[in-house]
N, C-alpha and C positions, 0 to 999 in steps of 0.2 A: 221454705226455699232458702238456701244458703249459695252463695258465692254462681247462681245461675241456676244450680243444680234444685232438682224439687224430690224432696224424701219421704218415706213411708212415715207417720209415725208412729208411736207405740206407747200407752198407755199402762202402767205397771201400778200393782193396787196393792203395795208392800206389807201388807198386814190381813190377817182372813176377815174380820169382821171387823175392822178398823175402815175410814175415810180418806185416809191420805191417798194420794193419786201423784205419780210422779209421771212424766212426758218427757220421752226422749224419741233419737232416731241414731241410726248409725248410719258412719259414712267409711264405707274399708274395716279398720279393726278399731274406731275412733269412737266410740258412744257420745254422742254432746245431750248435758241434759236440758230440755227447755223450760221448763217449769216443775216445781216441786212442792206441795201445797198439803198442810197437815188437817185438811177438811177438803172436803168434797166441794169443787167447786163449779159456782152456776152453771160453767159455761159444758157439763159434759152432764148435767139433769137430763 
């Protein structure tokens, strides 16, 4: 939830057989990323 508003997120897994997981959403043409984590992390096991 940003500024009232509540968004899709989106889950991006930048490498084929890698861990990293990056979490964004968009709002208009505006990408904000929310988290960006170079391992696999707990909370998406």
């Amino acid at each position: 939830m940003r500024g009232g508003q509540t968004f899709q997120r989106w889950q991006h897994k930048p490498t084929l057989k890698g861990t990293a997981r990056v979490w964004f959403y968009v709002d208009g043409s505006t990408v904000y990323l929310e988290q960006v984590h170079t391992a696999h992390p707990n909370e998406t096991k």
